[in-house]
C-alpha positions in Angstrom: 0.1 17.3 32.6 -2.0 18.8 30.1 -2.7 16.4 26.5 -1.1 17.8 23.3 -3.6 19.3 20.7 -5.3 16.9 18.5 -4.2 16.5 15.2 -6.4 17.3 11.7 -7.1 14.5 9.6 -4.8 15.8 6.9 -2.1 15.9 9.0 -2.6 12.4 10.7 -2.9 11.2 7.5 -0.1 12.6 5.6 3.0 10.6 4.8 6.2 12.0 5.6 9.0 11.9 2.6 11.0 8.8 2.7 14.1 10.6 0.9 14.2 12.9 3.5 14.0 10.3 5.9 16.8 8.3 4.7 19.1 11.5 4.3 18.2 12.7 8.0 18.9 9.1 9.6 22.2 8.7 6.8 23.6 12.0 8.5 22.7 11.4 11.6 25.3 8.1 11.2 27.8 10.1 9.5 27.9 12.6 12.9 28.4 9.1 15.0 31.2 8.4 12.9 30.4 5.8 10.2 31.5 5.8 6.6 28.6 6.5 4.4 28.7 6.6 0.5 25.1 8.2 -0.1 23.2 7.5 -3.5 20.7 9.2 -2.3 20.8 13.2 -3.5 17.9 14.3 -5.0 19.8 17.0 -6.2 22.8 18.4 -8.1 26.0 18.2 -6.4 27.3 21.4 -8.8 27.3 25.1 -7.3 25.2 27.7 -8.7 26.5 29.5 -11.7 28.2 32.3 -10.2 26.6 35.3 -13.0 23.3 33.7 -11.1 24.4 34.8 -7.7 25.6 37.8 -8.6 22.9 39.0 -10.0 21.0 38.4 -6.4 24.1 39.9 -5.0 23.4 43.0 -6.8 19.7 42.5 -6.2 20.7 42.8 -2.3 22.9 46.1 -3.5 20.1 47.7 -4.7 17.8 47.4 -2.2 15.7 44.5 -3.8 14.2 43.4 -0.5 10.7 44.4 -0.1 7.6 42.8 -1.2 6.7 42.3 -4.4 3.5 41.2 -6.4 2.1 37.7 -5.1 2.2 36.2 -8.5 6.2 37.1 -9.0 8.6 39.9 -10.3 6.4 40.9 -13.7 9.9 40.9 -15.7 10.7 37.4 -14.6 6.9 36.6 -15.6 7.4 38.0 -18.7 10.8 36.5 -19.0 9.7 32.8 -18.2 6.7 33.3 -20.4 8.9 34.2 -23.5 11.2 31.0 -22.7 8.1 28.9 -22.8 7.3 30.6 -26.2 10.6 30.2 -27.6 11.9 27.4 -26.2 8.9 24.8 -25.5 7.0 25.8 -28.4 3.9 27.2 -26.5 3.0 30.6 -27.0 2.3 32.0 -23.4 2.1 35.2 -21.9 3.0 36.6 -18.7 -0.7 36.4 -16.9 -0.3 32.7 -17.7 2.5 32.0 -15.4 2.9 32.2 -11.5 6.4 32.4 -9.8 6.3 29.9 -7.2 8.3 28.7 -3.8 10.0 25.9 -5.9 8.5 23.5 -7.9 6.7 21.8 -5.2 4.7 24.9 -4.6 3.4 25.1 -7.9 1.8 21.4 -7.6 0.3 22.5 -4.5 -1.1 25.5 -5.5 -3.0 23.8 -8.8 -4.1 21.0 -6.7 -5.7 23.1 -4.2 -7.6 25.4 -7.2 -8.7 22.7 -9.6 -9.6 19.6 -7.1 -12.4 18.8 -4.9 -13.1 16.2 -2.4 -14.3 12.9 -4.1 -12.1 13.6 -7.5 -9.6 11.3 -8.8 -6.5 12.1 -10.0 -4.4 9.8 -12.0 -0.9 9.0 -11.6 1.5 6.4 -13.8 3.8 4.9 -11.6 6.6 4.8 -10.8 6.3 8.9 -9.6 7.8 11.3 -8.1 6.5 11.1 -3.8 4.8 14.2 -3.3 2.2 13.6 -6.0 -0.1 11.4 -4.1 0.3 13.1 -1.0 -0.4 17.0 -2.3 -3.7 15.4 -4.0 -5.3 13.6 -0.6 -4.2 17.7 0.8 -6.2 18.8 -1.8 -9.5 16.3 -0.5 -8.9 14.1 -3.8 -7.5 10.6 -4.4 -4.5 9.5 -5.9 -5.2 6.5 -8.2 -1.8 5.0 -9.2 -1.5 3.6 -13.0 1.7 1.1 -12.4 4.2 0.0 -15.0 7.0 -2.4 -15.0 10.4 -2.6 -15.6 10.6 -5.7 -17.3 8.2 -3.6 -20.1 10.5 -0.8 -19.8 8.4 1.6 -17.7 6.4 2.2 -20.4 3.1 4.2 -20.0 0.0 2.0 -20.4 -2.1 3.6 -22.2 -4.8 0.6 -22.3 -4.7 0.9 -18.2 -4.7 4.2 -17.8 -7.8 4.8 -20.0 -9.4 1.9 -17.8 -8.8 3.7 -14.6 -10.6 6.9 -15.9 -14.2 7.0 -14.0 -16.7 10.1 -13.9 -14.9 11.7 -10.7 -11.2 11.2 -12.9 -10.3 15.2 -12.8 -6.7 15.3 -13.4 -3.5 13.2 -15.5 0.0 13.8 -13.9 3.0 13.4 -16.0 6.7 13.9 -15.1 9.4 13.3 -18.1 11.9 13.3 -17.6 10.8 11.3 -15.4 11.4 11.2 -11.4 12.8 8.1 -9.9 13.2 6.4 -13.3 14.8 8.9 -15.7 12.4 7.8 -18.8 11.7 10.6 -21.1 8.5 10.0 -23.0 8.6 9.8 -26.9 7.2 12.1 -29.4 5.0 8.7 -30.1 3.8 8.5 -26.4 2.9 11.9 -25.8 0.9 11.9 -29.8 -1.1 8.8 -28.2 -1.5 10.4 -24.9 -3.2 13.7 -26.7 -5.2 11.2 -28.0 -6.8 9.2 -25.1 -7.2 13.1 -23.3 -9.0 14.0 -26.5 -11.8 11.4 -25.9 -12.5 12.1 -22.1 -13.3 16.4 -22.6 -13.3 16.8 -18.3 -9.6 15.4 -18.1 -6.9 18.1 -17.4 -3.6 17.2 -17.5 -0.6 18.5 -15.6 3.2 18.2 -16.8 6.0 17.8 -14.6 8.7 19.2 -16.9 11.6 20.1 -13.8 14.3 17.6 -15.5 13.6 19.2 -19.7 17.5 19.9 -19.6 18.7 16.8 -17.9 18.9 14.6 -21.2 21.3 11.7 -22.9 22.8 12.2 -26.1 20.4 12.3 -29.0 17.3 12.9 -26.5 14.8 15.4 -27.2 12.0 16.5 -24.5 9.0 17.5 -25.7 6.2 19.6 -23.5 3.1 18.0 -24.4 0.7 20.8 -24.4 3.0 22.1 -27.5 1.9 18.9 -29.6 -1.7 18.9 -28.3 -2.4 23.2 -29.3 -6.2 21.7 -29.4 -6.0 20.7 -25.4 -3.9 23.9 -24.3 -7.2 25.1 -22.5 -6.5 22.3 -20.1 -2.9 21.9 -20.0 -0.8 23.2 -17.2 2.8 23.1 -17.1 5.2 23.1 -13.7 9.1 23.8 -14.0 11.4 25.5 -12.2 15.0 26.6 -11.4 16.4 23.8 -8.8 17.6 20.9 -11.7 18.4 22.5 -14.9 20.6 25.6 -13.2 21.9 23.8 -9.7 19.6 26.4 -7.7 17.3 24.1 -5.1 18.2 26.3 -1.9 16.5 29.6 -4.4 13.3 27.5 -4.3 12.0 29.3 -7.9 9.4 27.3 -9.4 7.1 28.1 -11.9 3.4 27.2 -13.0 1.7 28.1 -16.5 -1.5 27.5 -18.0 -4.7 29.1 -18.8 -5.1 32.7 -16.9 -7.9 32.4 -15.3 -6.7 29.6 -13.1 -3.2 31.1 -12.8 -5.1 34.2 -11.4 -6.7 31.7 -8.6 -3.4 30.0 -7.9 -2.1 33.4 -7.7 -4.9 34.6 -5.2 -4.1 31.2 -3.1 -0.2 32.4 -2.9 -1.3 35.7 -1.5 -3.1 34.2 1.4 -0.3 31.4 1.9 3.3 32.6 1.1 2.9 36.0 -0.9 5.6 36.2 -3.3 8.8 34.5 -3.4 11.7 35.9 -2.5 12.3 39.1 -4.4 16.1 39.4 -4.9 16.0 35.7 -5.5 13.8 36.2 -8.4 16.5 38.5 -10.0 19.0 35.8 -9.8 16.3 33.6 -11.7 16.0 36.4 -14.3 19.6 36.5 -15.1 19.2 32.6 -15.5 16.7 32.2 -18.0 17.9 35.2 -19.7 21.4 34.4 -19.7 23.5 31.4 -21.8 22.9 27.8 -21.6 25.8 26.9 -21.9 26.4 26.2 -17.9 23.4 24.2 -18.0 24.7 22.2 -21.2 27.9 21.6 -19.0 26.4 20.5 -16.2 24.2 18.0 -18.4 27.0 16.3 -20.4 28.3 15.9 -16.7 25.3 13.3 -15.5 25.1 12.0 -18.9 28.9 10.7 -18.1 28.1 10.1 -14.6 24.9 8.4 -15.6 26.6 5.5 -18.0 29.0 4.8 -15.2 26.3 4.2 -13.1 24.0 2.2 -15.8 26.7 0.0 -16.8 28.1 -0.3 -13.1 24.4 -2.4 -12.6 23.7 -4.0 -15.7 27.2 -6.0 -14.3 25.4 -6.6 -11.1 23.7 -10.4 -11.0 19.9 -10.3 -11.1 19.7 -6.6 -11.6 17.1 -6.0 -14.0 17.2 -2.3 -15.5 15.5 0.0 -17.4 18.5 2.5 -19.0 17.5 6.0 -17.9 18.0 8.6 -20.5 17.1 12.0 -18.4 17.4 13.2 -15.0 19.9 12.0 -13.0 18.6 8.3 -11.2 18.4 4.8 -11.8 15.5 2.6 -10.8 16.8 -1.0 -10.9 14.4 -3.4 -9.7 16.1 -6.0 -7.3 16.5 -9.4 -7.9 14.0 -11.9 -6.1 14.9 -12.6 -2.6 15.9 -9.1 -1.1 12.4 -8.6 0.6 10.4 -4.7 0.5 12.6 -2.1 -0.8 11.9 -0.2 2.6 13.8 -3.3 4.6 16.3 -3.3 2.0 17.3 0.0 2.4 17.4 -0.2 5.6 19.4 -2.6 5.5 21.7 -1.4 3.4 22.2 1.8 5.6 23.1 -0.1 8.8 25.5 -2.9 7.1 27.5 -1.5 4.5 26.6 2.5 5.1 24.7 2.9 1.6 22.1 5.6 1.1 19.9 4.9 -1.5 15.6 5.2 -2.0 13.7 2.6 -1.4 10.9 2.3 -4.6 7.8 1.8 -2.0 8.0 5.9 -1.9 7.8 5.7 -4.9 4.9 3.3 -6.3 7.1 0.1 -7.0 8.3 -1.8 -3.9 10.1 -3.9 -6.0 13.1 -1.0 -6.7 15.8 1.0 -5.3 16.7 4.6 -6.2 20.1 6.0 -6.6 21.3 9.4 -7.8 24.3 10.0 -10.3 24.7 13.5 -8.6 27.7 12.5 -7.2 31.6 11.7 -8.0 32.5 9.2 -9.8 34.3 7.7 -7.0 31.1 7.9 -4.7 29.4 6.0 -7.8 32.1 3.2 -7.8 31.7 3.2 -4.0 28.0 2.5 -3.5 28.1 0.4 -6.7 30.4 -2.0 -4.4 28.5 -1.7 -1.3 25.6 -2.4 -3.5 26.6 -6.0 -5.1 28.0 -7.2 -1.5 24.1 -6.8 -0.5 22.8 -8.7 -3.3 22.3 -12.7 -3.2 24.6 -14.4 -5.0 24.1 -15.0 -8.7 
C-alpha cells in the first residue's frame, strides 16, 4: 500500500478554525439526537433582504454569468468606492478597491502582496482567528499584543509600540471588534495615528466588517479618514456578509493605495479570478440601495445584545467587558474552569452548549457567544451556561 503524499510546511503547520470545529462536532450531536442550544454563529441569523436577491435573480435573467474582470464588476468598484467617499469619509476611487471572495479573501490577498518571510506583523489581542494564521501563509509572523478584560480590552498603546522591531511590517485592527465587540474611540484611533506616525515602514490594515453593527449612541470611525497624512499606507477590508446578512454571497472588499490594489488584483487573477458575477449585482443593489434594512437588523442585536450582557453580568464570577458592536460577548471565566478549549468541550458534551473557546482567539481565559440568535436560544445557553460555572 502505497504512502500518502507528504504534506508542505504550510499546510502541516496551519491551524484549522476552532469555530468551525465546534459547529461541525455541535451538528454532528444534533444528527445523533441531542438538544443543543448553540451560542456559537458567527453569523447573522436574518435572511438576505429580498431587493438583494432579486437583483441576482434578475442578474441570472439577463444572462449575468460569464466572467468578468478579476478585480470585480467596474460599476460595483465604482459603487463601493463612492460609499467609502461618502460614507467613511475617505475619498477613494474605483482603481483603489478590489472585489474579493468575502472578506477573508481580501486579508489573504494583502498579506500575500505586502509580506515577506522574516516580517512581523502585529496583532492586539483578543482577534479575530484567521489573522495569525493568513500571516505565517504569507512566510511572516504573527506577534500578538494582549489586553485584558479586567482593563476593558483596551488597546495598549505603551506595549504595542514595545513590540515594534526593524522586521515590524504591518498593524492589524478590527473595530468593531471580533470576538469582543469593542469599538475603538475617536481618542484611541487619534493616539494610534500617532504611534504609526513615528515608525514611517509600519502599514496598517483595518478590519472594518462589523462598521454597521453598533449600540445606541456608537459611532465607528475608519481610521485612515482621521489619519489623511498616513492614507499612503492605510488599507481598508469590508465586505457584504455582517452589515446586509449576505455570508453565503462571499462579497468582500479591499481598498487602499492603487498600485497595491493592482497587485492584489493580479494575485486574484491567478488564484480565483473574479467573484461571482451575478452575485456582484446583488452587492450593487446593496450598497446602492436604503439602509434602512441594515438599521433594522442592527437595532435587532443591539436588543439581543443587552439580554445577553445583562444575562452574564448576573452570572457569579463572570467578569465582562460590555460589548458595544458586533454581535459577541467575551466574558472571561471565573477561576477554576481550567483552558477555555476544555471548557468548551465540556460544555458541549454535558449540557449541549456551543460556544468559542478564547484560546482561538488569543485569550484562553474567555468564552465566545453570539447574540445572533432568538431570544429564547439566549435564555437557553445563558442557563446551560451558569449550571457549568462553580458555585459563587
Amino acid at each position: 500500500m502505497s504512502r500518502p503524499p507528504s504534506l508542505s510546511s504550510r499546510a502541516e503547520a496551519l491551524q484549522p478554525s476552532l469555530t468551525l470545529a465546534i459547529s461541525a462536532r455541535a451538528k454532528a450531536l444534533q444528527q445523533e439526537g441531542r438538544d443543543i442550544c448553540s451560542l456559537s454563529a458567527g453569523e447573522p441569523d436574518f435572511g438576505t433582504p429580498s431587493f438583494i436577491v432579486e437583483a441576482s435573480i434578475q442578474a441570472l435573467r439577463d444572462g449575468v454569468t460569464r466572467y468578468g474582470p478579476a478585480a470585480g464588476d467596474p460599476a460595483l468598484r465604482r459603487a463601493i468606492a463612492s460609499k467609502i467617499t461618502n460614507e467613511n469619509g475617505l475619498p477613494t476611487t474605483a482603481d483603489e478597491v478590489l472585489v474579493t471572495n468575502g472578506g477573508k479573501q481580501a486579508i489573504f490577498n494583502l498579506f500575500q502582496v505586502l509580506l515577506n518571510p522574516g516580517d512581523e506583523v502585529l496583532i492586539p489581542a483578543p482577534y479575530w482567528l484567521s489573522y495569525p494564521e493568513m500571516a505565517r501563509l504569507a512566510g511572516a509572523k504573527p506577534i500578538s499584543v494582549p489586553s485584558s478584560a479586567l482593563d476593558g480590552f483596551c488597546l495598549d498603546l505603551q506595549a504595542l509600540e514595545a513590540a515594534i522591531t526593524p522586521a515590524t511590517r504591518l498593524l492589524v485592527i478590527n473595530s468593531p471588534g471580533n470576538p469582543t465587540g469593542r469599538v475603538l474611540s475617536l481618542d484611541e484611533l487619534q493616539q494610534l495615528a500617532e504611534l504609526v506616525r513615528r515608525h514611517p515602514r509600519l502599514l496598517v490594515m483595518t478590519d472594518e466588517i462589523y462598521e454597521y453593527l453598533l449600540d445606541d449612541g456608537v459611532e465607528h470611525h475608519s481610521f485612515a479618514a482621521l489619519a489623511p497624512d498616513l492614507r499612503d499606507r492605510c488599507f481598508m477590508v469590508n465586505g457584504f456578509a455582517k452589515g446586509w446578512a449576505m455570508t453565503g454571497w462571499r462579497l468582500g472588499y479591499l481598498s487602499g493605495p492603487a498600485s497595491v490594489i493592482k497587485a492584489a488584483s493580479a494575485l486574484q487573477s491567478q488564484s480565483t479570478s473574479n467573484v461571482c458575477s451575478f452575485a456582484q449585482r446583488g452587492a450593487i443593489a446593496a450598497i446602492e440601495g436604503s439602509r434602512d434594512c441594515v438599521r433594522q437588523m442592527a437595532e435587532s442585536y443591539n436588543e439581543r445584545r443587552t439580554i445577553l450582557v445583562q444575562g452574564l453580568q448576573a452570572l457569579p464570577g463572570i467578569t465582562l467587558v460590555p460589548p458595544n458592536g458586533a454581535f459577541y460577548a467575551f466574558p472571561q471565566l471565573p477561576d477554576g474552569c481550567g483552558d477555555s478549549v476544555s471548557f468548551c468541550k465540556k460544555a458541549l458534551e454535558e449540557e449541549g452548549l456551543a460556544i468559542v473557546p478564547g484560546g482561538a482567539f488569543g485569550d484562553d481565559r474567555c468564552v465566545r457567544l453570539s447574540c445572533a440568535v432568538s431570544r429564547e436560544t439566549i435564555a437557553d445557553g445563558l442557563s446551560r451556561l451558569a449550571r457549568l460555572l462553580p458555585a459563587g
